[in-house]
py3Dmol code that shows the C-alpha trace and the ligand (Angstrom):
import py3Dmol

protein = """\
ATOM      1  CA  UNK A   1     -67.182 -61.731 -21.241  1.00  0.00           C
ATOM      2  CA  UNK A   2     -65.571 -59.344 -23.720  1.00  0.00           C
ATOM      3  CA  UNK A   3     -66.422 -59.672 -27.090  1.00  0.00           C
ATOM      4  CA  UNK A   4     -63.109 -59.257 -29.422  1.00  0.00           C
ATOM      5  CA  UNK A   5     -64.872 -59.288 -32.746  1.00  0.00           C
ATOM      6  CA  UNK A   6     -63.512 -55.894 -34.295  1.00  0.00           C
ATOM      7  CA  UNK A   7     -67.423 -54.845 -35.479  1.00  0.00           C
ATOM      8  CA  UNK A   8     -69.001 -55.297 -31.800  1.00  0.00           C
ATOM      9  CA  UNK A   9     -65.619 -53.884 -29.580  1.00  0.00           C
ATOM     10  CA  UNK A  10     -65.588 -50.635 -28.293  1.00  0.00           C
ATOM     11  CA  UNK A  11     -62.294 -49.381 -29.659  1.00  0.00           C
ATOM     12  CA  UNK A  12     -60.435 -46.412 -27.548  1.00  0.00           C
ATOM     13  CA  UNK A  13     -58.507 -43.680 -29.040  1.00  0.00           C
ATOM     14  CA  UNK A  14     -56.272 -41.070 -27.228  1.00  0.00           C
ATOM     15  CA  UNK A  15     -55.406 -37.717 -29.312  1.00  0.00           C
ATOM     16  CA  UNK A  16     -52.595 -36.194 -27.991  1.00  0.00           C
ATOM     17  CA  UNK A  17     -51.877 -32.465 -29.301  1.00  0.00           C
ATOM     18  CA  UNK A  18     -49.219 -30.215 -29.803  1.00  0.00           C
ATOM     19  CA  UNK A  19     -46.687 -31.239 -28.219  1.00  0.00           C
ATOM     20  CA  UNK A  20     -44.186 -28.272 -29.557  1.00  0.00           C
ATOM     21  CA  UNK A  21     -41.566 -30.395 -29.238  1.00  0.00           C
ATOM     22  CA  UNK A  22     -37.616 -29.016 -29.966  1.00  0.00           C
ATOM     23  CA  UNK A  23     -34.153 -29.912 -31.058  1.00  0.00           C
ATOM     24  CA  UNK A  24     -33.422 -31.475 -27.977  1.00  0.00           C
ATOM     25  CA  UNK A  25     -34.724 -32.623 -24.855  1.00  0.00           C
ATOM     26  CA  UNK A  26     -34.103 -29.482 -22.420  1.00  0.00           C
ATOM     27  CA  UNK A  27     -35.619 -27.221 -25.301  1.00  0.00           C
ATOM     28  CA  UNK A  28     -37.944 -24.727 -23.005  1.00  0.00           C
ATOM     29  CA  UNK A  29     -40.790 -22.687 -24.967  1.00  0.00           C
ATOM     30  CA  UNK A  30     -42.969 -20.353 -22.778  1.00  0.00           C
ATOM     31  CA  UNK A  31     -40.798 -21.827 -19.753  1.00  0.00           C
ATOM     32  CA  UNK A  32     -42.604 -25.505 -20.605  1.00  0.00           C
ATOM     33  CA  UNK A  33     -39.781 -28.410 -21.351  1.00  0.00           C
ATOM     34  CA  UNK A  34     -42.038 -29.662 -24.029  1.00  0.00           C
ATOM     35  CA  UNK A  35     -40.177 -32.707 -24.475  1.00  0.00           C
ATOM     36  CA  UNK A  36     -40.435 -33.899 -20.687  1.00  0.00           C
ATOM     37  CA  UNK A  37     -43.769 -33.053 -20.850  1.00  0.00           C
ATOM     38  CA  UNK A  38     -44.664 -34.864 -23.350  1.00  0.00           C
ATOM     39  CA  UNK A  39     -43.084 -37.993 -22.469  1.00  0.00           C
ATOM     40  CA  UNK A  40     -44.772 -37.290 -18.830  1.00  0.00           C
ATOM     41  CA  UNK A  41     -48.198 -37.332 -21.073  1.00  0.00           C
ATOM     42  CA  UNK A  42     -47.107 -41.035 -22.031  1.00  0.00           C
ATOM     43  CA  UNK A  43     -45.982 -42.218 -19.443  1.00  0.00           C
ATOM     44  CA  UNK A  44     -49.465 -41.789 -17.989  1.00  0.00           C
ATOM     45  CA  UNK A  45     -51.160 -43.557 -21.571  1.00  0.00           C
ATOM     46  CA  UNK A  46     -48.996 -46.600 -20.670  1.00  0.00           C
ATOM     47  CA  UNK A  47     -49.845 -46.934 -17.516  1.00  0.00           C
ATOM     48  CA  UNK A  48     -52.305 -49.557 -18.514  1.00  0.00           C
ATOM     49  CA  UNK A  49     -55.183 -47.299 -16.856  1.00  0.00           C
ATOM     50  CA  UNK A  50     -56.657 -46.766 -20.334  1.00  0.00           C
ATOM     51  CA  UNK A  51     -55.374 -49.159 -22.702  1.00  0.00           C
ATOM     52  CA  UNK A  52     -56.039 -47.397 -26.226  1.00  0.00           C
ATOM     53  CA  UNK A  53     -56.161 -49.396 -29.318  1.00  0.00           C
ATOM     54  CA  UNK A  54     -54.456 -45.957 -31.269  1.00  0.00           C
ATOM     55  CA  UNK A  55     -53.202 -42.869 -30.444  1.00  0.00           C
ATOM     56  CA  UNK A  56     -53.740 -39.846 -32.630  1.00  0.00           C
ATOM     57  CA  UNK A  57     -51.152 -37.232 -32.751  1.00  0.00           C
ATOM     58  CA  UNK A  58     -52.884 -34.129 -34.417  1.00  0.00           C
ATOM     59  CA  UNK A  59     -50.219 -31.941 -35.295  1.00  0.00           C
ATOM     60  CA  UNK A  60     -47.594 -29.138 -33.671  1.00  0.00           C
ATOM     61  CA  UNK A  61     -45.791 -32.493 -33.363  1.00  0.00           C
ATOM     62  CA  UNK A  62     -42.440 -30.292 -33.728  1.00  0.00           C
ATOM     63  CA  UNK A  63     -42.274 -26.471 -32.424  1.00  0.00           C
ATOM     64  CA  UNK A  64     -40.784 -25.639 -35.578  1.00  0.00           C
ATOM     65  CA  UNK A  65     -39.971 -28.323 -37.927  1.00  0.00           C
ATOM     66  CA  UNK A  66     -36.579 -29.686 -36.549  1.00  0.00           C
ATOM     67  CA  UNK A  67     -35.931 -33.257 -37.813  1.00  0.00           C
ATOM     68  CA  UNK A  68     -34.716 -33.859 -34.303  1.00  0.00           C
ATOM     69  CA  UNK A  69     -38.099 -33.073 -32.796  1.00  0.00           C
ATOM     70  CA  UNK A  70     -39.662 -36.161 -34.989  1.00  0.00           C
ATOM     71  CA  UNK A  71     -36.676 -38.363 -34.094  1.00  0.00           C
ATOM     72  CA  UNK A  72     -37.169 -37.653 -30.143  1.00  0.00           C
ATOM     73  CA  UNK A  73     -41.331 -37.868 -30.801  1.00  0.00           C
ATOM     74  CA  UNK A  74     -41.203 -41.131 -32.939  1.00  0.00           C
ATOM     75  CA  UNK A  75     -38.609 -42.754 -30.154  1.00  0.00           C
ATOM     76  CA  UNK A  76     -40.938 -41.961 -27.200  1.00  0.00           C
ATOM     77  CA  UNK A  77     -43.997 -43.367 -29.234  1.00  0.00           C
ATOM     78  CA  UNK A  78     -41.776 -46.753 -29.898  1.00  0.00           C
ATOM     79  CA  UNK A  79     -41.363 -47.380 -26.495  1.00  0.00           C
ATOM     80  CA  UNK A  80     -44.746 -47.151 -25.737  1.00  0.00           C
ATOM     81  CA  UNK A  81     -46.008 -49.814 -28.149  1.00  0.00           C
ATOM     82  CA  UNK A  82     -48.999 -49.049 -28.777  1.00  0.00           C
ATOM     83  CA  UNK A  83     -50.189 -47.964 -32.981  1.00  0.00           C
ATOM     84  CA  UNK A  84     -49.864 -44.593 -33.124  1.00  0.00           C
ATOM     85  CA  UNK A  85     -51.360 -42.001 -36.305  1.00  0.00           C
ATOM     86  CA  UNK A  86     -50.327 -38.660 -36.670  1.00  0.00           C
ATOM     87  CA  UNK A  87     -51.076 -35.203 -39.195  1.00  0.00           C
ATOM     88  CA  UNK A  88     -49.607 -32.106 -39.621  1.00  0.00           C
ATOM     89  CA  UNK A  89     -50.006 -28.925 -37.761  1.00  0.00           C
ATOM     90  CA  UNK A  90     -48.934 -25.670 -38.431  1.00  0.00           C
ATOM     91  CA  UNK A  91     -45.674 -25.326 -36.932  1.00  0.00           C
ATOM     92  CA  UNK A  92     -44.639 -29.086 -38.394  1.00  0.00           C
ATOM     93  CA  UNK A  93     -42.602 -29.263 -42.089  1.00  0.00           C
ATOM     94  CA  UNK A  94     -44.736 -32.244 -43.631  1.00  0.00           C
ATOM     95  CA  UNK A  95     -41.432 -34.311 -45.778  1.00  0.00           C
ATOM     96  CA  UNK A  96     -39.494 -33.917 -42.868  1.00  0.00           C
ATOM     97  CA  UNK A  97     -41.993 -34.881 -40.601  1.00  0.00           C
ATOM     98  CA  UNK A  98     -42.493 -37.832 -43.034  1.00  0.00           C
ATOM     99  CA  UNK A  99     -38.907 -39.147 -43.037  1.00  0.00           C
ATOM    100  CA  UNK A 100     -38.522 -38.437 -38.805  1.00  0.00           C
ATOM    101  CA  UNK A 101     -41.910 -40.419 -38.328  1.00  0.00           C
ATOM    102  CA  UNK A 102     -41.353 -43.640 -40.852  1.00  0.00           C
ATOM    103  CA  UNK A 103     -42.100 -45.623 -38.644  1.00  0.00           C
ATOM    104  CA  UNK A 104     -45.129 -45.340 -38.497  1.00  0.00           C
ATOM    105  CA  UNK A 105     -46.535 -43.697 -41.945  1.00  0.00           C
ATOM    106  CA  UNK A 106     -49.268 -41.466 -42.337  1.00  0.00           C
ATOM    107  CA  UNK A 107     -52.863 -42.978 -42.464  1.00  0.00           C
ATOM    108  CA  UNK A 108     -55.752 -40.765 -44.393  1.00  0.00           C
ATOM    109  CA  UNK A 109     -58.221 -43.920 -43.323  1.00  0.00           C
ATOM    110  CA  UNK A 110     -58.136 -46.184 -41.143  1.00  0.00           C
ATOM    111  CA  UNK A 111     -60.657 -48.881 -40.454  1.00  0.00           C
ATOM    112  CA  UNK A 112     -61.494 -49.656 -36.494  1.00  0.00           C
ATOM    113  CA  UNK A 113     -64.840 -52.402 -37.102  1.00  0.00           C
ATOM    114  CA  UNK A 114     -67.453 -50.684 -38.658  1.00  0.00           C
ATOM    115  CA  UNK A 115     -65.787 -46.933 -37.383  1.00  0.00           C
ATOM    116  CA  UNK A 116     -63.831 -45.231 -40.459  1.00  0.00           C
ATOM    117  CA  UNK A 117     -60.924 -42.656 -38.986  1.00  0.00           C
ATOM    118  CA  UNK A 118     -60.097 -39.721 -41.391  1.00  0.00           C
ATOM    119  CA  UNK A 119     -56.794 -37.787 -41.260  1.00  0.00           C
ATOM    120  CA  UNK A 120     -57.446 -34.020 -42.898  1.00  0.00           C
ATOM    121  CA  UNK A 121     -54.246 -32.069 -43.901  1.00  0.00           C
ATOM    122  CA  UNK A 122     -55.236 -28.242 -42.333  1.00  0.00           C
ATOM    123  CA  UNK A 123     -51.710 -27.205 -42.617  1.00  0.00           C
ATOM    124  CA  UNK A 124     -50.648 -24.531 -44.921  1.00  0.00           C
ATOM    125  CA  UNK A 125     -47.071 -23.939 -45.535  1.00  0.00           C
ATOM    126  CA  UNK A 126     -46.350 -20.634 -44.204  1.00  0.00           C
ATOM    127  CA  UNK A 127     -49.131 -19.883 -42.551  1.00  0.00           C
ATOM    128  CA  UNK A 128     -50.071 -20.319 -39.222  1.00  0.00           C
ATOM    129  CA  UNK A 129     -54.026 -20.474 -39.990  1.00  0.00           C
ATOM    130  CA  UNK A 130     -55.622 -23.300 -41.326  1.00  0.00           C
ATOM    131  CA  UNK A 131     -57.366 -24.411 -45.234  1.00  0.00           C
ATOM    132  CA  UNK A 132     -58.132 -27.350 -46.908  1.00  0.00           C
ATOM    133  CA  UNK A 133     -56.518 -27.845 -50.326  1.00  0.00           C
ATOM    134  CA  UNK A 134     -59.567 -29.049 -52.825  1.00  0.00           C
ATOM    135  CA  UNK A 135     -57.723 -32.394 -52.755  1.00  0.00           C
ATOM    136  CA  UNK A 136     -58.480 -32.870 -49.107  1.00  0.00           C
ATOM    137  CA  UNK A 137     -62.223 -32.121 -49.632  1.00  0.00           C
ATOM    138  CA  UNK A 138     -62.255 -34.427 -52.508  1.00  0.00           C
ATOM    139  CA  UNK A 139     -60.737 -36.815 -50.858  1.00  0.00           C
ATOM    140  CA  UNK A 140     -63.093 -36.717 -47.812  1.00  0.00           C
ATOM    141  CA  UNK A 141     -66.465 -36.502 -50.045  1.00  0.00           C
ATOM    142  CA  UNK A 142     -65.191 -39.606 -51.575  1.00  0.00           C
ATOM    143  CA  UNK A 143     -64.448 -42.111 -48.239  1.00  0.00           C
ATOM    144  CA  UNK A 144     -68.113 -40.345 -47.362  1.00  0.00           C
ATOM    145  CA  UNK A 145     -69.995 -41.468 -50.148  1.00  0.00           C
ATOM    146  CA  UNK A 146     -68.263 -44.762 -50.357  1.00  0.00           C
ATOM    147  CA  UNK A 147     -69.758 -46.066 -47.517  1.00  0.00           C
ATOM    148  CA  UNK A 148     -72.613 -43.818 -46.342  1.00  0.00           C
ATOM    149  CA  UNK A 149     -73.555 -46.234 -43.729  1.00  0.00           C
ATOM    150  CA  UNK A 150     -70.637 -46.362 -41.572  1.00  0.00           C
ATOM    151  CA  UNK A 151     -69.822 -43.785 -38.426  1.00  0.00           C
ATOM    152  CA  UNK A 152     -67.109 -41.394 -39.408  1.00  0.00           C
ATOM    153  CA  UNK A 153     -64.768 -39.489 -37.075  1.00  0.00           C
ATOM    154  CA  UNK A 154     -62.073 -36.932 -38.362  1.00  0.00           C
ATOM    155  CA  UNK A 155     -58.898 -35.806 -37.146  1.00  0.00           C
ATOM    156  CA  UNK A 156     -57.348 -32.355 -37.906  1.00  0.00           C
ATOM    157  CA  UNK A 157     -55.178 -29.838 -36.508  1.00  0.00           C
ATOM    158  CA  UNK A 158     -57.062 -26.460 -37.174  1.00  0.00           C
ATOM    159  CA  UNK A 159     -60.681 -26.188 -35.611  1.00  0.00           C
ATOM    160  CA  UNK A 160     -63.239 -25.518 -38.256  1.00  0.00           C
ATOM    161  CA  UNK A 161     -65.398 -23.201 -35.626  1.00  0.00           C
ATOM    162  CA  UNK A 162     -64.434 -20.716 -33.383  1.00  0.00           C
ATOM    163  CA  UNK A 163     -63.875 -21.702 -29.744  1.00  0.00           C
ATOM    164  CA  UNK A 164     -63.972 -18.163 -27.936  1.00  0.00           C
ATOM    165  CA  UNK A 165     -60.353 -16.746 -28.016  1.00  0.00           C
ATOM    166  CA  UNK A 166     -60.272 -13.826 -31.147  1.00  0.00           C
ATOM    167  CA  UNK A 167     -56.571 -14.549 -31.718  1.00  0.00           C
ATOM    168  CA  UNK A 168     -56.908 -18.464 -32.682  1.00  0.00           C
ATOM    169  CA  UNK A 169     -60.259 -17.975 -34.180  1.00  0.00           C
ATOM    170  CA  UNK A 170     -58.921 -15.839 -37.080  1.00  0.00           C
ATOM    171  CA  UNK A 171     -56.598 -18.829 -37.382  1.00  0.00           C
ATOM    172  CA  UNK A 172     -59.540 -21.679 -38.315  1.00  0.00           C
ATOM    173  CA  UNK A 173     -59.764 -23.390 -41.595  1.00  0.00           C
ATOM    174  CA  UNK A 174     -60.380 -20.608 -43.796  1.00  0.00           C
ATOM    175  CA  UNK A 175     -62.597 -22.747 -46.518  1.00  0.00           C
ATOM    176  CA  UNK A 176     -64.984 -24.530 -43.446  1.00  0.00           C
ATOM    177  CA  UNK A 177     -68.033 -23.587 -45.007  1.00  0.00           C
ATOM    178  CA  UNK A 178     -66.818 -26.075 -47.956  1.00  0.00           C
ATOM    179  CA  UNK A 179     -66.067 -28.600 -45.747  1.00  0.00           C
ATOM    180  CA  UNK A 180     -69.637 -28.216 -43.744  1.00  0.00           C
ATOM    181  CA  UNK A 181     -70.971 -28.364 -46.667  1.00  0.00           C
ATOM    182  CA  UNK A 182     -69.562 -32.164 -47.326  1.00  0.00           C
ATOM    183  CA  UNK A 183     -70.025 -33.330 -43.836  1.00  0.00           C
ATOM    184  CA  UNK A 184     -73.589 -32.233 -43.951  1.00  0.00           C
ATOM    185  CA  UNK A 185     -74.310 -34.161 -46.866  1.00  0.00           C
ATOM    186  CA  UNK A 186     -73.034 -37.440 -45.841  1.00  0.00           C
ATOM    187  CA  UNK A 187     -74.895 -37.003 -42.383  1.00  0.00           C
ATOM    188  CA  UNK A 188     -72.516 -39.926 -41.272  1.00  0.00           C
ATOM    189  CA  UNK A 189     -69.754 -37.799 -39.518  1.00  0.00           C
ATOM    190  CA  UNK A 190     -70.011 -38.172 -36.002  1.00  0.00           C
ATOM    191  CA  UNK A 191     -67.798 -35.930 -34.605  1.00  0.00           C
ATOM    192  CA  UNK A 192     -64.308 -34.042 -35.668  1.00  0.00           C
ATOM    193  CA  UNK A 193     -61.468 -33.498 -33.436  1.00  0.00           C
ATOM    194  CA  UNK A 194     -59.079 -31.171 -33.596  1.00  0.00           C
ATOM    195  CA  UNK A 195     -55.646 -29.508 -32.179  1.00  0.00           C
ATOM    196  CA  UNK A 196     -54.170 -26.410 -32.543  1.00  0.00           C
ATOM    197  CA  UNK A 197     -56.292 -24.489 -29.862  1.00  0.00           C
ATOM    198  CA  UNK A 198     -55.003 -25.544 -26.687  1.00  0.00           C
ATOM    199  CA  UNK A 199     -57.591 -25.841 -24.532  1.00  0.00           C
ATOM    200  CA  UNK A 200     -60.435 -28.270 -24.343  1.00  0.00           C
ATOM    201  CA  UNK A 201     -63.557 -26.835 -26.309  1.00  0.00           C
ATOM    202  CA  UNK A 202     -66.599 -28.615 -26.901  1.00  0.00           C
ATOM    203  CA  UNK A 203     -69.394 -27.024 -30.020  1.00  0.00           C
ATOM    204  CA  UNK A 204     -71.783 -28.444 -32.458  1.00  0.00           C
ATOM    205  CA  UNK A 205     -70.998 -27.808 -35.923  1.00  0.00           C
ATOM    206  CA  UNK A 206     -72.381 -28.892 -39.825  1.00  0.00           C
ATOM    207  CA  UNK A 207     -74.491 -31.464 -37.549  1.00  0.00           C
ATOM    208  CA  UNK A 208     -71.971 -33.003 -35.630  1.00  0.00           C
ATOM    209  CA  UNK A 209     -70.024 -32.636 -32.556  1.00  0.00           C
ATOM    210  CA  UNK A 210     -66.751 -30.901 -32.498  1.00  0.00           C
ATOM    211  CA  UNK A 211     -63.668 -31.118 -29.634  1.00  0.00           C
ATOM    212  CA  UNK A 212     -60.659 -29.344 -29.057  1.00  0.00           C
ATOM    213  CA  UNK A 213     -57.701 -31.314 -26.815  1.00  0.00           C
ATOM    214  CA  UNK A 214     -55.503 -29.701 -24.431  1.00  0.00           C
ATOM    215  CA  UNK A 215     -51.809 -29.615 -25.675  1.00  0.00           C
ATOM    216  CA  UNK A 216     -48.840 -31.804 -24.475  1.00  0.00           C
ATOM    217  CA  UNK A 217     -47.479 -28.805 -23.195  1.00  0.00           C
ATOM    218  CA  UNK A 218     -49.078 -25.706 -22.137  1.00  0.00           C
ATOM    219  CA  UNK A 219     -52.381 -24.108 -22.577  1.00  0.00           C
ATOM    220  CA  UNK A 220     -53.655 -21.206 -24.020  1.00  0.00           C
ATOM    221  CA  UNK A 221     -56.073 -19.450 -21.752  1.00  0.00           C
ATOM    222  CA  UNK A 222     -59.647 -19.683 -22.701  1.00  0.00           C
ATOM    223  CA  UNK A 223     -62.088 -16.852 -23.735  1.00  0.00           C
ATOM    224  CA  UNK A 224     -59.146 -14.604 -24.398  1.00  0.00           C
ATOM    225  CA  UNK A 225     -58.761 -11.834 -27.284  1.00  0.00           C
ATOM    226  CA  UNK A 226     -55.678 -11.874 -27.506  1.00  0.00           C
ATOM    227  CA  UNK A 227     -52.108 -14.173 -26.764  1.00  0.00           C
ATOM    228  CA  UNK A 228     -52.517 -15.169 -23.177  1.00  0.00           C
ATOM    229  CA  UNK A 229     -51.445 -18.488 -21.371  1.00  0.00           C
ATOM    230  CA  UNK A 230     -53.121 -20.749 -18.828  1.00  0.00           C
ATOM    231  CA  UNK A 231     -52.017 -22.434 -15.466  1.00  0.00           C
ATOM    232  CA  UNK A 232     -53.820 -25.561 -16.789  1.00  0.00           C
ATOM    233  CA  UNK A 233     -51.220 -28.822 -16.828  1.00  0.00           C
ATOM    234  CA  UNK A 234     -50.404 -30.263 -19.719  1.00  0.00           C
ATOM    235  CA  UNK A 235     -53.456 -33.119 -21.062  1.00  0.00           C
ATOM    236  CA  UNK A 236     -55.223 -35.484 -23.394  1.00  0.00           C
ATOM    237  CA  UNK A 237     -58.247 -36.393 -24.609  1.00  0.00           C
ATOM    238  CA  UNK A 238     -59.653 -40.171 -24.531  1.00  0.00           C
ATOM    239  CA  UNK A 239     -62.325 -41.179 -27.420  1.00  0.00           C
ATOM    240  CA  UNK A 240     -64.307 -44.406 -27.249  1.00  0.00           C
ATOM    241  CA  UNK A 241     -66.276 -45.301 -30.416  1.00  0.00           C
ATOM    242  CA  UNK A 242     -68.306 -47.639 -29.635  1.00  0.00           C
ATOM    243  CA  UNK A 243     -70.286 -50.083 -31.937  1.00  0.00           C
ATOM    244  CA  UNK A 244     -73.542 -48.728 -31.929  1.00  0.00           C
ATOM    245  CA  UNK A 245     -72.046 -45.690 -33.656  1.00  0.00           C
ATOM    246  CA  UNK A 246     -72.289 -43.236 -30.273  1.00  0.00           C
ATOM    247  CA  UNK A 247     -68.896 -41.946 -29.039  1.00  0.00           C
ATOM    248  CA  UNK A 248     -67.871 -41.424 -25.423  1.00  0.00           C
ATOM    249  CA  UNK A 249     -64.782 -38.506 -25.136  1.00  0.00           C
ATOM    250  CA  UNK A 250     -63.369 -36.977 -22.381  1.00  0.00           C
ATOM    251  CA  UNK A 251     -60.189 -35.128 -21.360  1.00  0.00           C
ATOM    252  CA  UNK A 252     -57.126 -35.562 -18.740  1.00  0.00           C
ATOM    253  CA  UNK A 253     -54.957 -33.470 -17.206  1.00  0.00           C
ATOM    254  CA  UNK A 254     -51.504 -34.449 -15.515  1.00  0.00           C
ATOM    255  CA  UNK A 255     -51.307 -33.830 -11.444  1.00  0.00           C
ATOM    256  CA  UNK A 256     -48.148 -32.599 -11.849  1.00  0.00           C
ATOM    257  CA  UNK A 257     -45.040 -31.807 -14.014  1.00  0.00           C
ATOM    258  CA  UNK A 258     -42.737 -29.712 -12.370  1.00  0.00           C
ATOM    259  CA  UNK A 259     -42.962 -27.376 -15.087  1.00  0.00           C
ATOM    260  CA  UNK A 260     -43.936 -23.436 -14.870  1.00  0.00           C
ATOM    261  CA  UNK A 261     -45.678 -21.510 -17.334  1.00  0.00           C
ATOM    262  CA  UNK A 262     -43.653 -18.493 -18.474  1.00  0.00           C
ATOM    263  CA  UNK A 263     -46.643 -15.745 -18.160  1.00  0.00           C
ATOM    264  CA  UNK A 264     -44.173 -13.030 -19.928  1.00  0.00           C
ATOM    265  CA  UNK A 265     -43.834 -15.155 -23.213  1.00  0.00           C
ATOM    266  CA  UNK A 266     -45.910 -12.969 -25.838  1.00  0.00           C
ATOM    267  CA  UNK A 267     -45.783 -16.094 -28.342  1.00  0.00           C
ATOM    268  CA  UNK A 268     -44.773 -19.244 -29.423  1.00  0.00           C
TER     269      UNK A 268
END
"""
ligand_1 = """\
1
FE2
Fe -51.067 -25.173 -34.416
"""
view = py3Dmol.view(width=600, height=400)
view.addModel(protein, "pdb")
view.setStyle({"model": 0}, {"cartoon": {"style": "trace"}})
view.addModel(ligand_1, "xyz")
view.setStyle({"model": 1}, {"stick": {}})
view.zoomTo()
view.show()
């Protein structure tokens, strides 16, 4: 029989990633409708098949910062009905991003049973690489130390370790070593997940385990110095935390999208 009883469920997550999305719906970036492959992504999520509590949105939400790109992101996510979080990303405009998603507003902790979710703000305006303003890290230290006995997970956009590929590893969180240095003390992170990177990546870092997610779109190709993209479909990652404080993750890819990966593009 399952046991409902928020302290003793397992509760699933899905963090969906970058999802670049434009203007409008037939906006194409590296030949990828990022739109119709996005909604293709969540289509999938409500197909019942996995039946997440949340979905996590970590960042890249917009492919550069048009309110339109929230409105079209926050409609899909309505119609899907299921709670959804979200943070910023590099290529998203944070007050516009906050008046597009209203809907659903943006969550530094949430509270899943005896789980605590953290939201970290990577973004830097201007910049495409990521660092953590001292408020963040305070901010962090302090959910940490409140409660030193609960499993902690955090979300993020940038990675805070490389993952292989010399162009997006110049672009991690510039301060990590101050944020390792937190995450080490409390001993009670679990695992971080972040965006940005395109790809799936698994590492250990400050103690804990770190993931990457494949995009909503397209994906970078791994192990590469420089620019390249990837024949990989568009994907997800699924995260089940489950009571005894272990975490199960794993990531999806769509069969197919009808969508073909511009190899020319030199950016994005
Ligand atoms: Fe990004």
């Amino acid at each position: 029989m399952q046991n409902n009883k928020a302290s003793e469920k397992t509760w699933r997550l899905v963090q969906i990633t970058d999802p670049h999305i434009g203007p409008s719906r037939d906006y194409c970036l590296a030949g990828v409708q990022t739109y119709e492959t996005f909604r293709q992504v969540l289509a999938e999520l409500g197909s019942q098949k996995l039946a997440p509590d949340m979905i996590y949105a970590t960042g890249d939400i917009a492919a550069n910062g048009a309110p339109e790109a929230y409105e079209l992101f926050a409609q899909q996510m309505q119609f899907l009905e299921i709670p959804y979080g979200w943070l910023p990303g590099n290529h998203d405009q944070l007050t516009i991003m906050e008046e597009g998603l209203s809907s659903a507003s943006y969550w530094p902790m949430l509270e899943m049973g005896q789980w605590r979710v953290i939201s970290l703000n990577t973004s830097v305006p201007g910049k495409v690489g990521g660092a953590l303003a001292q408020s963040e890290l305070d901010f962090l230290e302090q959910v940490l130390n409140a409660e030193p006995d609960k499993p902690v997970i955090v979300f993020l956009h940038h990675p805070p370790l490389p993952v292989g590929c010399d162009w997006l590893d110049r672009q991690r969180i510039a301060n990590a070593d101050e944020l390792e240095a937190i995450v080490r003390a409390s001993g009670n992170v679990k695992a971080v997940f972040s965006g940005h990177v395109h790809q799936d990546f698994a590492g250990q870092w400050a103690g804990c385990d770190v993931h990457t997610a494949p995009s909503t779109c397209f994906q970078f190709l791994p192990n590469s110095p420089e620019f390249a993209l990837s024949d990989q479909s568009p994907g997800y990652r699924w995260i089940d935390l489950r009571p005894d404080g272990s975490i199960d993750t794993g990531v999806e890819f769509l069969k197919e999208t009808g969508q073909v990966v511009d190899h020319k593009a030199v950016g994005y």
